[in-house]
N, CA, C and O atoms as a GROMACS GRO file, in nm:
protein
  580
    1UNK      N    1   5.519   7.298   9.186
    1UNK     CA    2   5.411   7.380   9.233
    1UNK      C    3   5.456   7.525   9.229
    1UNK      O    4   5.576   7.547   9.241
    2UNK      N    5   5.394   7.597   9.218
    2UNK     CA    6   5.377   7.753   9.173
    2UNK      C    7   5.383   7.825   9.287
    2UNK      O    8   5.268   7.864   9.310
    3UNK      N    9   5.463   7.864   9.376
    3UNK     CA   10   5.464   7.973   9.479
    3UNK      C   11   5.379   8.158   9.429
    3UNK      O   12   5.416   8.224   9.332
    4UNK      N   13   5.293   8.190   9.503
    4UNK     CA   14   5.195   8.295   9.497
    4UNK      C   15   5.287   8.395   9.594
    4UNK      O   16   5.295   8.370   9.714
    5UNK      N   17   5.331   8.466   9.556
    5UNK     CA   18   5.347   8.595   9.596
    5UNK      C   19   5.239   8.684   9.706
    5UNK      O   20   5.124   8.724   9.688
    6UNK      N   21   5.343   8.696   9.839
    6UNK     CA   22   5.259   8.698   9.984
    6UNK      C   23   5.198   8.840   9.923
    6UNK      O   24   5.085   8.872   9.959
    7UNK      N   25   5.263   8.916   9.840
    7UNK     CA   26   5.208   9.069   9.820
    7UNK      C   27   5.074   9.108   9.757
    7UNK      O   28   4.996   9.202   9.770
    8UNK      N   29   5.081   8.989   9.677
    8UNK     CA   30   4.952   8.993   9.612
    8UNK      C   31   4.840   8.903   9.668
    8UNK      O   32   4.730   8.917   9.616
    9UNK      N   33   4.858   8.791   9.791
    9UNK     CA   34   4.748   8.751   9.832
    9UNK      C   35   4.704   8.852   9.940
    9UNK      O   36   4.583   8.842   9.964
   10UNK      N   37   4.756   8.931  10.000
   10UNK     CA   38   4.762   9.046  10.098
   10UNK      C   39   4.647   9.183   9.975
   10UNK      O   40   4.546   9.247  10.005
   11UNK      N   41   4.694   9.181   9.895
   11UNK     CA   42   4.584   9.270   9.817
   11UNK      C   43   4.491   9.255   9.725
   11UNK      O   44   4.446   9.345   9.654
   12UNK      N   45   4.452   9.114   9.726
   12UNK     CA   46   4.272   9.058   9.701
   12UNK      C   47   4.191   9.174   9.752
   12UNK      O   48   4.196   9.219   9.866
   13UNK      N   49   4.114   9.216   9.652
   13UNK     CA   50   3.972   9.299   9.686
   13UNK      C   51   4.013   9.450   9.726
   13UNK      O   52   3.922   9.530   9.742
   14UNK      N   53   4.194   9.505   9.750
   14UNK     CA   54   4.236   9.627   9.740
   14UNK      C   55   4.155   9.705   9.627
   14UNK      O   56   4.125   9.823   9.648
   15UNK      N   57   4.118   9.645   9.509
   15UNK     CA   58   4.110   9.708   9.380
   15UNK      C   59   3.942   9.768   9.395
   15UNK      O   60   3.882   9.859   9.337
   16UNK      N   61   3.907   9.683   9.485
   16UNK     CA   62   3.730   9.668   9.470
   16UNK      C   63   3.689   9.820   9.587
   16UNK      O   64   3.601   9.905   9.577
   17UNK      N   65   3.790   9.803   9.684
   17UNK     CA   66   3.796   9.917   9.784
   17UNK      C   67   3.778  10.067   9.730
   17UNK      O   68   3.692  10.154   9.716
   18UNK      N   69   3.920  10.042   9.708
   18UNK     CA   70   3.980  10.227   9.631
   18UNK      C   71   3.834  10.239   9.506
   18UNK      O   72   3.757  10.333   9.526
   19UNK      N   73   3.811  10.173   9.420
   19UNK     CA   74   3.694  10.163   9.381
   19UNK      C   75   3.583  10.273   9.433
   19UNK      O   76   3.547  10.387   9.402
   20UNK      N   77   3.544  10.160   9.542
   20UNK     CA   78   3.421  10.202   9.605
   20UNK      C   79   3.432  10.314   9.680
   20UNK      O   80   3.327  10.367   9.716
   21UNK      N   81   3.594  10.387   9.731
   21UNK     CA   82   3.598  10.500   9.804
   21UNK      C   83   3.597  10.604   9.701
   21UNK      O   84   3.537  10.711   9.712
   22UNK      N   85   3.664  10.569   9.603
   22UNK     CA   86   3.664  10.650   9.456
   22UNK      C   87   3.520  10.766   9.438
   22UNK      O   88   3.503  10.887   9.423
   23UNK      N   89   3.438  10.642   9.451
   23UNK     CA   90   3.330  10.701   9.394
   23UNK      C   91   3.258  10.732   9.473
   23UNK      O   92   3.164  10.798   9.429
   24UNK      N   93   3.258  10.705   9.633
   24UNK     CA   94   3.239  10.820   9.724
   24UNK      C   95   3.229  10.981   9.737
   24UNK      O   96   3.150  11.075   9.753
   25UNK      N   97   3.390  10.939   9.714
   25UNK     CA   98   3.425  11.069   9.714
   25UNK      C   99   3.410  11.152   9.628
   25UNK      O  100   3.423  11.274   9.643
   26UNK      N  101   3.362  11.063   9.473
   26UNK     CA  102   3.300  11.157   9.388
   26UNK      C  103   3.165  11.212   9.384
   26UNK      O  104   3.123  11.305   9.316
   27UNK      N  105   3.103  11.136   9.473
   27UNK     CA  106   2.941  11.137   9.501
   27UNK      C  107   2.916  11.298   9.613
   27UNK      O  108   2.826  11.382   9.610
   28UNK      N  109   3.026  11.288   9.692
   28UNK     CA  110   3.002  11.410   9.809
   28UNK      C  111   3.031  11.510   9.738
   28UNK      O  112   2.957  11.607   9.752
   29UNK      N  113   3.135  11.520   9.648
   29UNK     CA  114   3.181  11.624   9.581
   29UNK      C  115   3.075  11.695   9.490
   29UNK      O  116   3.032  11.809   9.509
   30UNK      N  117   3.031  11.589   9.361
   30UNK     CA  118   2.883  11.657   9.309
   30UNK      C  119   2.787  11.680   9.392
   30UNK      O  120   2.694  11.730   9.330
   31UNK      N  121   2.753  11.665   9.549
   31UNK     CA  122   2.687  11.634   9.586
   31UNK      C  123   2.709  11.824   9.647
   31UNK      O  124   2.622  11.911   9.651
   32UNK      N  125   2.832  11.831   9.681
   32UNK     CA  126   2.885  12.021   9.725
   32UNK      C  127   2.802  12.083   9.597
   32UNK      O  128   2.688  12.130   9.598
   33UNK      N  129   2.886  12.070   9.496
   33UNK     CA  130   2.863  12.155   9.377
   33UNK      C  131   2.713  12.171   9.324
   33UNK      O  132   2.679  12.273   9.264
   34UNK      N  133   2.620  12.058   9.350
   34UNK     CA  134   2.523  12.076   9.295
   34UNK      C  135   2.417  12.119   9.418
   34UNK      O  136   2.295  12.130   9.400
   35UNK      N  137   2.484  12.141   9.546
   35UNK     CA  138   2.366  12.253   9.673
   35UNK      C  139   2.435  12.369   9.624
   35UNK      O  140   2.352  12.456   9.596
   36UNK      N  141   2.568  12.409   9.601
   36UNK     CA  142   2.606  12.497   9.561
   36UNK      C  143   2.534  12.595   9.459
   36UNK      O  144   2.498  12.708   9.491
   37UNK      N  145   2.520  12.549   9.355
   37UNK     CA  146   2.414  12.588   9.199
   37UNK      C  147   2.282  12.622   9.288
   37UNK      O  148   2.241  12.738   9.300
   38UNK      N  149   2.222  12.514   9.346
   38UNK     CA  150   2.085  12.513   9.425
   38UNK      C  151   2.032  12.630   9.469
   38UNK      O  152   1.929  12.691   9.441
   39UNK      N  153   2.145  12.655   9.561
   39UNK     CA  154   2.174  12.754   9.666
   39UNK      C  155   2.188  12.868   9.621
   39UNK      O  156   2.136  12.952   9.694
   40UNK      N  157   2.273  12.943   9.457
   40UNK     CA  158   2.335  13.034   9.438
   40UNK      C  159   2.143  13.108   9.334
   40UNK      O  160   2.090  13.219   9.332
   41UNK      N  161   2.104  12.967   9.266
   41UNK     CA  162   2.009  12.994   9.224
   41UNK      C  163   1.860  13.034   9.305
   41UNK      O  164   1.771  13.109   9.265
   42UNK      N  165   1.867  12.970   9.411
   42UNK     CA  166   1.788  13.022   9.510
   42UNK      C  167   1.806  13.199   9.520
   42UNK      O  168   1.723  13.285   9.490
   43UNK      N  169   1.908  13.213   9.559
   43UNK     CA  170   1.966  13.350   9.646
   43UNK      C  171   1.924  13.443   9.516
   43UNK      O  172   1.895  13.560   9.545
   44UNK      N  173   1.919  13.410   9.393
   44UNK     CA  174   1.954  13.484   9.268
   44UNK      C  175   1.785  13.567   9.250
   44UNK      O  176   1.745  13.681   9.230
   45UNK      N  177   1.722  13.428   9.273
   45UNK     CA  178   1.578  13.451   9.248
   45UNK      C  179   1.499  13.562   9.390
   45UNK      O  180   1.417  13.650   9.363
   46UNK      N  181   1.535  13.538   9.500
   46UNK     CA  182   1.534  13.607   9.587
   46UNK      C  183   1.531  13.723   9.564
   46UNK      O  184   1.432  13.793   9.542
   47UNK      N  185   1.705  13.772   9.569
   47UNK     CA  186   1.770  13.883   9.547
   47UNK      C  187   1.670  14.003   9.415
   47UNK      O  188   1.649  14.124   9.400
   48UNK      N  189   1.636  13.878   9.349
   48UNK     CA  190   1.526  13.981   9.232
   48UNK      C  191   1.408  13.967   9.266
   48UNK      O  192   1.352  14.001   9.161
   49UNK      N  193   1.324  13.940   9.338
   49UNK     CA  194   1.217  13.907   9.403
   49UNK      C  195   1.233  14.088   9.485
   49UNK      O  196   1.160  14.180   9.450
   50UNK      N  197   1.293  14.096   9.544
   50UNK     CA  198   1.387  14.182   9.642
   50UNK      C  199   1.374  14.355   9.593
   50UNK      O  200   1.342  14.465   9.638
   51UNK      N  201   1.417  14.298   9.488
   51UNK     CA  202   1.478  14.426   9.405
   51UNK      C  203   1.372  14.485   9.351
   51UNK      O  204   1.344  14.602   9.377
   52UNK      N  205   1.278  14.385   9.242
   52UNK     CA  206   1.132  14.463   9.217
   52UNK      C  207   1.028  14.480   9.306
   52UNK      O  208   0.929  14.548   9.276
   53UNK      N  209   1.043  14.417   9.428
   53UNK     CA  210   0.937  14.483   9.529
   53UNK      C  211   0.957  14.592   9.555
   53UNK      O  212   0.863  14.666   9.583
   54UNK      N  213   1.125  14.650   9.554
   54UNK     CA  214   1.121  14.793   9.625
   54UNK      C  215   1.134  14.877   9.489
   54UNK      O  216   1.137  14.996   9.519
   55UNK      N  217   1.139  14.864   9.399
   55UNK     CA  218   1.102  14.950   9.284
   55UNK      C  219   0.962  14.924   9.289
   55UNK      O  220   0.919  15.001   9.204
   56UNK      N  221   0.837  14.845   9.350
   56UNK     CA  222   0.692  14.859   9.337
   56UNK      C  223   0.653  14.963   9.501
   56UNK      O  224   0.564  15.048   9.510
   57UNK      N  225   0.725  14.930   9.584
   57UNK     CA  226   0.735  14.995   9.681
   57UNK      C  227   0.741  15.204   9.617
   57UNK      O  228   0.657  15.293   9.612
   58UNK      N  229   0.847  15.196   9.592
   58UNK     CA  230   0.896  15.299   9.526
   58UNK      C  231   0.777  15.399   9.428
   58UNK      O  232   0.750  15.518   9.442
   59UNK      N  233   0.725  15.303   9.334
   59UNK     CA  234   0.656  15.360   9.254
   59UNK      C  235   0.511  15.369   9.321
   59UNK      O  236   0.437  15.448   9.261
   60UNK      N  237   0.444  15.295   9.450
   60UNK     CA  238   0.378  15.330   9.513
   60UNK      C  239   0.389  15.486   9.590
   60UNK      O  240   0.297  15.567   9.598
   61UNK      N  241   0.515  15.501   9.641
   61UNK     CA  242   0.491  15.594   9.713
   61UNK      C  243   0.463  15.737   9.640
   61UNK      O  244   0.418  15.845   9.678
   62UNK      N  245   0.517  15.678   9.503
   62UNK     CA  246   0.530  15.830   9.363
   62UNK      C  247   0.327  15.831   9.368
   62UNK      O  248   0.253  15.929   9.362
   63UNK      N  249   0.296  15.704   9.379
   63UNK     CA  250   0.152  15.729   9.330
   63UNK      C  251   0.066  15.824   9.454
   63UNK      O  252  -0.023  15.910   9.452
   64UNK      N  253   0.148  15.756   9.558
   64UNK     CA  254   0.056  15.882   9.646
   64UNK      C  255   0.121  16.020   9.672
   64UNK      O  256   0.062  16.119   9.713
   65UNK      N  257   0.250  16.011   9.644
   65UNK     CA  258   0.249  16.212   9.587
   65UNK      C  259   0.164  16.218   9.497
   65UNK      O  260   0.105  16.321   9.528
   66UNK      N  261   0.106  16.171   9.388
   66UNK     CA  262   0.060  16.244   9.291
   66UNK      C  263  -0.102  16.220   9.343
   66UNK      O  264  -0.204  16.273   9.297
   67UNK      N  265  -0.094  16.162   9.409
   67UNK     CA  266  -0.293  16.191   9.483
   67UNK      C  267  -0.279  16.311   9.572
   67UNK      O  268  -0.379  16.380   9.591
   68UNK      N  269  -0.166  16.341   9.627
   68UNK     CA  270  -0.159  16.428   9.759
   68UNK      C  271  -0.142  16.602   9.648
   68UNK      O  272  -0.213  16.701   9.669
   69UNK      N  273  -0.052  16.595   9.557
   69UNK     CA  274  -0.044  16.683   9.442
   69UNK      C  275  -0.175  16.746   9.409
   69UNK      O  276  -0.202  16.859   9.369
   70UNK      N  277  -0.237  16.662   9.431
   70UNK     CA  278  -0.417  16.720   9.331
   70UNK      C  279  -0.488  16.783   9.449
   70UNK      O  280  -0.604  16.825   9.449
   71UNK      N  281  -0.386  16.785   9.566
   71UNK     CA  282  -0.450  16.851   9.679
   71UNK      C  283  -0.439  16.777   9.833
   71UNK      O  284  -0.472  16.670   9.884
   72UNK      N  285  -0.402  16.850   9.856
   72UNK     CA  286  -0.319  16.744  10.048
   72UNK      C  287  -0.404  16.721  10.122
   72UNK      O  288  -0.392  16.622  10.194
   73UNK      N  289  -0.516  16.801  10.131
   73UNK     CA  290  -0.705  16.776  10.169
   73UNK      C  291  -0.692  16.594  10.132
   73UNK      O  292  -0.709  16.514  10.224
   74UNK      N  293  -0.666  16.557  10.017
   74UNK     CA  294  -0.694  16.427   9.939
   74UNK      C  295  -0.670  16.321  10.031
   74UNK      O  296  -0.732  16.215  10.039
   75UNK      N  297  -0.522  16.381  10.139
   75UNK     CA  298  -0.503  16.279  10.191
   75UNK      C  299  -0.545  16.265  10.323
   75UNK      O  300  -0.504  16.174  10.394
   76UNK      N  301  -0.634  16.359  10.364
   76UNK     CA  302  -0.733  16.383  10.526
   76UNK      C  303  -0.807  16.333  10.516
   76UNK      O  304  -0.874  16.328  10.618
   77UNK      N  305  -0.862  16.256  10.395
   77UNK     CA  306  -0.983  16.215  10.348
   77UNK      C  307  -0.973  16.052  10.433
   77UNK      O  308  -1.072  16.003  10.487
   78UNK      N  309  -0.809  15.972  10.430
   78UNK     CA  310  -0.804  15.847  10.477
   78UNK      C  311  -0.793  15.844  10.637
   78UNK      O  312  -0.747  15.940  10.699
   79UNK      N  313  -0.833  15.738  10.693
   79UNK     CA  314  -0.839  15.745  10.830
   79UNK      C  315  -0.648  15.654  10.860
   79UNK      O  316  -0.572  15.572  10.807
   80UNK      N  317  -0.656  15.730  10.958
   80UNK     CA  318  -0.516  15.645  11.035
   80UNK      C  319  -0.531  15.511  11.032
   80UNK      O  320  -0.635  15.444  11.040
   81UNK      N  321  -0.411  15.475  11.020
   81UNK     CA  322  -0.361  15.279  11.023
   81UNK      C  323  -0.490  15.208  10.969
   81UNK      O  324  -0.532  15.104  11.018
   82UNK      N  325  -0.560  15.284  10.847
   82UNK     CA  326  -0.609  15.151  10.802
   82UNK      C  327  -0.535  15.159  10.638
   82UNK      O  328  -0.488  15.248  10.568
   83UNK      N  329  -0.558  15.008  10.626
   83UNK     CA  330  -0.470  14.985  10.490
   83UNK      C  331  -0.543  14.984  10.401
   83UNK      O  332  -0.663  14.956  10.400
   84UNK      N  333  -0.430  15.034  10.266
   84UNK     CA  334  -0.537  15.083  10.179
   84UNK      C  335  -0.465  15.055  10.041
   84UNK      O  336  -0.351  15.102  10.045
   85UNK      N  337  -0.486  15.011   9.953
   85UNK     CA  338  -0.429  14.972   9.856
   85UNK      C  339  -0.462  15.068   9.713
   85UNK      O  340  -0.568  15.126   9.697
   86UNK      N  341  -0.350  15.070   9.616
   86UNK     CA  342  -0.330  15.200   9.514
   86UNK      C  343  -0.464  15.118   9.411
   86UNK      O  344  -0.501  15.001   9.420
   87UNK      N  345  -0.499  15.192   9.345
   87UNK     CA  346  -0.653  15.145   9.201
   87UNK      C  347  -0.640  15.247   9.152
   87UNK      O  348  -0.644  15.347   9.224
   88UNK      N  349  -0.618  15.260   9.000
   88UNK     CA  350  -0.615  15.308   8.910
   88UNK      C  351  -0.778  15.376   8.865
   88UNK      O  352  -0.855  15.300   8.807
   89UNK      N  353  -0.819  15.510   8.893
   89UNK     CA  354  -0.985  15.548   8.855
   89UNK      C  355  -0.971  15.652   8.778
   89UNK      O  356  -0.904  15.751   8.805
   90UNK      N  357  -1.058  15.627   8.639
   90UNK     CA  358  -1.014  15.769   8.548
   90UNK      C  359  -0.885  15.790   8.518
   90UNK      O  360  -0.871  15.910   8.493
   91UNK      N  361  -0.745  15.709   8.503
   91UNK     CA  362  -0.641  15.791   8.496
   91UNK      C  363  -0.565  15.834   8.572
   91UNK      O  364  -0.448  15.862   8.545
   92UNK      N  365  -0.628  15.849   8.699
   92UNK     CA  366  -0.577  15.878   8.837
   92UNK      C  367  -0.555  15.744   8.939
   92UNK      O  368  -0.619  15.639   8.928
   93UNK      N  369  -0.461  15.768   9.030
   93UNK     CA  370  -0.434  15.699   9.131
   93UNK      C  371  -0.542  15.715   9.273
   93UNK      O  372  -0.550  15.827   9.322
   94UNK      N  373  -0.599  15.636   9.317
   94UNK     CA  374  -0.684  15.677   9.440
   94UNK      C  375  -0.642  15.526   9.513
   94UNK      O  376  -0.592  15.422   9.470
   95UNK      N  377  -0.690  15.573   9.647
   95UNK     CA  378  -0.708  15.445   9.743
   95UNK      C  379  -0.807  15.342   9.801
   95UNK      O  380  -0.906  15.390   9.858
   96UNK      N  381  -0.799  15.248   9.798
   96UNK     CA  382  -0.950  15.176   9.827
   96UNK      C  383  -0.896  15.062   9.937
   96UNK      O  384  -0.780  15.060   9.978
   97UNK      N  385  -0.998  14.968   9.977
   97UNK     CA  386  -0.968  14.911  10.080
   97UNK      C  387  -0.934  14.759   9.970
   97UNK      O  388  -0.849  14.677  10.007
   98UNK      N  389  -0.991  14.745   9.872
   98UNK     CA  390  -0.947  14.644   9.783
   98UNK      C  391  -0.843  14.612   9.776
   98UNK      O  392  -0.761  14.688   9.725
   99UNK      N  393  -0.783  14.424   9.848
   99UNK     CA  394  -0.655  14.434   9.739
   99UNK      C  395  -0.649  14.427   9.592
   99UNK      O  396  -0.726  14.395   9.502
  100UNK      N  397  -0.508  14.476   9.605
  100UNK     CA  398  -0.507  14.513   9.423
  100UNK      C  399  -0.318  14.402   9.423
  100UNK      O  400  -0.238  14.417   9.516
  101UNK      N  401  -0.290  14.309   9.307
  101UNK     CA  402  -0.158  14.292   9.288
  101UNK      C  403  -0.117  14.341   9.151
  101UNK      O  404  -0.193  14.367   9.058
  102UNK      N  405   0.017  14.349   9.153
  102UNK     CA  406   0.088  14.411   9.062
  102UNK      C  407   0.180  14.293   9.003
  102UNK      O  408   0.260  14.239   9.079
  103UNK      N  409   0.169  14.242   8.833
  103UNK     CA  410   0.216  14.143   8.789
  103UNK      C  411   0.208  14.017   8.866
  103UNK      O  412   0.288  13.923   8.859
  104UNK      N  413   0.090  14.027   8.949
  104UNK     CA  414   0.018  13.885   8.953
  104UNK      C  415   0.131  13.873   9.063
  104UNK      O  416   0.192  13.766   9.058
  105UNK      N  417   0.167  13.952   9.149
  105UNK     CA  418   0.226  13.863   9.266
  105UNK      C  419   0.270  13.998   9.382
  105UNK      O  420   0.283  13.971   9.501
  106UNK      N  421   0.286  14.115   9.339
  106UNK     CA  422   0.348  14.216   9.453
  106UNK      C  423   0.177  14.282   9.496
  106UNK      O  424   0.076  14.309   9.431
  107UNK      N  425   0.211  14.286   9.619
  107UNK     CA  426   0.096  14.351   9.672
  107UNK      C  427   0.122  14.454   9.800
  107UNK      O  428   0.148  14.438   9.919
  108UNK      N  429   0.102  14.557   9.722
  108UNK     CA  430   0.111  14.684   9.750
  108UNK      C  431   0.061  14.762   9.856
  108UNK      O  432  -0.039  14.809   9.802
  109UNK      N  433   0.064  14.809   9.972
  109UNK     CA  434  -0.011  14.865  10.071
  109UNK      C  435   0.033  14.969  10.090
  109UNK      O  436   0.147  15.006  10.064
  110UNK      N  437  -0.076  15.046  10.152
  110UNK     CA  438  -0.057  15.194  10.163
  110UNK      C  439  -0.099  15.269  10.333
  110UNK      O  440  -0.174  15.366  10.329
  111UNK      N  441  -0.067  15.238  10.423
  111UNK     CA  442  -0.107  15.266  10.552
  111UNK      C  443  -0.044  15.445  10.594
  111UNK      O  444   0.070  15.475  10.631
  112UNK      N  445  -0.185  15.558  10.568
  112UNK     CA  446  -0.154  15.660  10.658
  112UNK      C  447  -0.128  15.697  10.794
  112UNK      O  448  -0.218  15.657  10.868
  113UNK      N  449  -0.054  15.748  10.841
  113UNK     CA  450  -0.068  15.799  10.996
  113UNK      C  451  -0.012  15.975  11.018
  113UNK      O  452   0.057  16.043  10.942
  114UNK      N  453  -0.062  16.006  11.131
  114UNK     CA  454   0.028  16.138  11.162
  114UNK      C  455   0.148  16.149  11.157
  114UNK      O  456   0.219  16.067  11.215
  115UNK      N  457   0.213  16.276  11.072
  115UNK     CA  458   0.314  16.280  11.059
  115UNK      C  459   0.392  16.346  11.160
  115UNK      O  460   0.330  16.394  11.255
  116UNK      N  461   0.510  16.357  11.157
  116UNK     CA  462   0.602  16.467  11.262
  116UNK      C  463   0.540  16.597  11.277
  116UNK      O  464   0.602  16.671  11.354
  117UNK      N  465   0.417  16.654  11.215
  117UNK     CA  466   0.373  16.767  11.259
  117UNK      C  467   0.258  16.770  11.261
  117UNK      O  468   0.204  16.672  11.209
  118UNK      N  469   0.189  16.852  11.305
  118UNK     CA  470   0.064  16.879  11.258
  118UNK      C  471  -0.037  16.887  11.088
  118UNK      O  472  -0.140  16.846  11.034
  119UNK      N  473   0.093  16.977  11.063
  119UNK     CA  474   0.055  16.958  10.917
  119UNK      C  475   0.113  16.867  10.800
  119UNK      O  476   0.115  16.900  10.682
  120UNK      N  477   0.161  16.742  10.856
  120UNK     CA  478   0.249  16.670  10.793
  120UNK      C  479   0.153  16.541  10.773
  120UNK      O  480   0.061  16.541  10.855
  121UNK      N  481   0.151  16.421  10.675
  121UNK     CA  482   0.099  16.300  10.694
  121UNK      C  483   0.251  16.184  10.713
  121UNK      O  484   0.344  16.236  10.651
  122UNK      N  485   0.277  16.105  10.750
  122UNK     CA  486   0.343  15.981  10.719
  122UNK      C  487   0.254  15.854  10.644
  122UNK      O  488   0.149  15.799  10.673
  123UNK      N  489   0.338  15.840  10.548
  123UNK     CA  490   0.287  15.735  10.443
  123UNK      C  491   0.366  15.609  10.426
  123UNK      O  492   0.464  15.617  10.351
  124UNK      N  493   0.336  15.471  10.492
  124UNK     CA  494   0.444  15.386  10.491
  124UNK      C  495   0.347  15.251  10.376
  124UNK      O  496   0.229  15.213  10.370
  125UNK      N  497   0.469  15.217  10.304
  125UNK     CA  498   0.423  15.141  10.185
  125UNK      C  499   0.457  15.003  10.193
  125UNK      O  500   0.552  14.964  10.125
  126UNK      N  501   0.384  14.908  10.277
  126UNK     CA  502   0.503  14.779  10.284
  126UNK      C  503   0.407  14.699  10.107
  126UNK      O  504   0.302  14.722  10.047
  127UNK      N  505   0.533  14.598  10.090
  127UNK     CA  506   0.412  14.550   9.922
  127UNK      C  507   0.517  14.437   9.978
  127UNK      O  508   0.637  14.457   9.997
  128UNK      N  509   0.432  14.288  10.004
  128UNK     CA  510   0.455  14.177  10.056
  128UNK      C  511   0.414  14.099   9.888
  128UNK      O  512   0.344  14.144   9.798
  129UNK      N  513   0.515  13.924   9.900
  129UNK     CA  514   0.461  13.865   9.760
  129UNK      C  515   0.509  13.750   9.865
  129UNK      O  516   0.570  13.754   9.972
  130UNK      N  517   0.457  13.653   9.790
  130UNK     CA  518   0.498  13.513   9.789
  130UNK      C  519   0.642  13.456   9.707
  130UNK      O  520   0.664  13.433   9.589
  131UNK      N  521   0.733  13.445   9.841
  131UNK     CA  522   0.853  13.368   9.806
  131UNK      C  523   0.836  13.264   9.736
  131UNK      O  524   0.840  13.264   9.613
  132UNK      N  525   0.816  13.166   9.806
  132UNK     CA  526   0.802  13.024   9.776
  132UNK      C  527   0.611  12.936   9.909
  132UNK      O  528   0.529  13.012   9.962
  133UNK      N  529   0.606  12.832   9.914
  133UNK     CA  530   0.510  12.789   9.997
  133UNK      C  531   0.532  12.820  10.184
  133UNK      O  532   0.440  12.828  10.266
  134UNK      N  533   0.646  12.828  10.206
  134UNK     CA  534   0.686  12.853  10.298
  134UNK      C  535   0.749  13.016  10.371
  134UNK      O  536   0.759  13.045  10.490
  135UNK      N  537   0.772  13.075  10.288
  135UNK     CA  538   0.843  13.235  10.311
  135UNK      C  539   0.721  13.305  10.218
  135UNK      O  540   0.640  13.274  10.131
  136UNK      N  541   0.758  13.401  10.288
  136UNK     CA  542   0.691  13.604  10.239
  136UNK      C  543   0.817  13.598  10.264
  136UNK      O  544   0.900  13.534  10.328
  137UNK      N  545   0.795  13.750  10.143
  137UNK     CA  546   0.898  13.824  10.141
  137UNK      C  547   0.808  13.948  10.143
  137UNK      O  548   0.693  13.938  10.102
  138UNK      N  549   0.872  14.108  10.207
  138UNK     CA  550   0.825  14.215  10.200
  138UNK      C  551   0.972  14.339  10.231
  138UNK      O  552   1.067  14.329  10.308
  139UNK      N  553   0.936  14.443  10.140
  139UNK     CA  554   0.967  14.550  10.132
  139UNK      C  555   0.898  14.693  10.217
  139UNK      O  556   0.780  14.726  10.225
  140UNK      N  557   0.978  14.738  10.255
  140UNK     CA  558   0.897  14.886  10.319
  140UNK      C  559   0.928  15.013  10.287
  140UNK      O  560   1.045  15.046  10.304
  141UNK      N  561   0.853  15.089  10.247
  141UNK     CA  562   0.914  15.263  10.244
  141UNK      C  563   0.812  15.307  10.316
  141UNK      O  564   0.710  15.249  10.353
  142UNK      N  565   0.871  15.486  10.345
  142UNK     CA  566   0.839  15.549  10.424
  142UNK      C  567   0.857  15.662  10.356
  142UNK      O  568   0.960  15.681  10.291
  143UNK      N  569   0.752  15.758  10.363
  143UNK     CA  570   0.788  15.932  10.324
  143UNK      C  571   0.704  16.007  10.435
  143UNK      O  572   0.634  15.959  10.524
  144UNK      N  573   0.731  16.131  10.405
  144UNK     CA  574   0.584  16.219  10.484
  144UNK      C  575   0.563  16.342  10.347
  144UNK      O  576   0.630  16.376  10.249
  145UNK      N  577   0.432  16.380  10.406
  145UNK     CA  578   0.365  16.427  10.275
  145UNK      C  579   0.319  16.551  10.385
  145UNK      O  580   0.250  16.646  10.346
   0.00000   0.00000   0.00000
């Protein structure tokens, strides 16, 4: 009769184990790396989401120097804290109560108030878009005119 070696009846189904932890541990690991990508691509899209709101921000506020340019009267014409969005008339920049978006997703606002002086206006530009179903995102500037 054939004596079995105590070492190897002691490690039946060892092989099936390390196995199955094996690939555990390979499962959590892709499992880092690929919220990682998720995550970095999220932040990426954001971050530029981010970036051209305040260059639309930006180029808003250029549009109302150049309404205030054609005469600073132009801008006594709007009443305090109501919002007012930029429209293109003739060539010119003016304000209307219409929203207006820019590449189908930044939306631009234009809210006057008194400025630090008498003869001053404050012009604050917030232009809000849609993140995703769940988040806004928005940008703000500020000048006085």
């Amino acid at each position: 009769m054939k004596m079995l070696n105590p070492k190897l009846l002691n490690s039946k189904g060892l092989l099936l184990v390390e196995i199955v932890l094996a690939v555990a541990i390979f499962a959590v690991l892709a499992l880092v790396v690929t919220s990682a990508f998720v995550y970095g691509r999220e932040s990426t899209s954001v971050a530029g989401d981010n970036t051209r709101g305040a260059e639309v921000a930006n180029e808003a506020v250029e549009a109302v120097h150049n309404i205030a340019q054609n005469g600073y009267s132009n801008l006594g014409t709007y009443t305090n804290g109501t919002i007012y969005y930029l429209a293109p008339v003739a060539n010119k920049w003016s304000l209307s109560t219409s929203p207006t978006t820019i590449n189908g997703k930044y939306t631009p606002a234009v809210v006057v108030a008194v400025g630090p002086t008498t003869t001053s206006r404050q012009v604050t530009v917030p232009v809000s878009w849609k993140e995703n179903s769940q988040r806004t995102g928005q940008v703000v500037a500020t000048t006085y005119l």
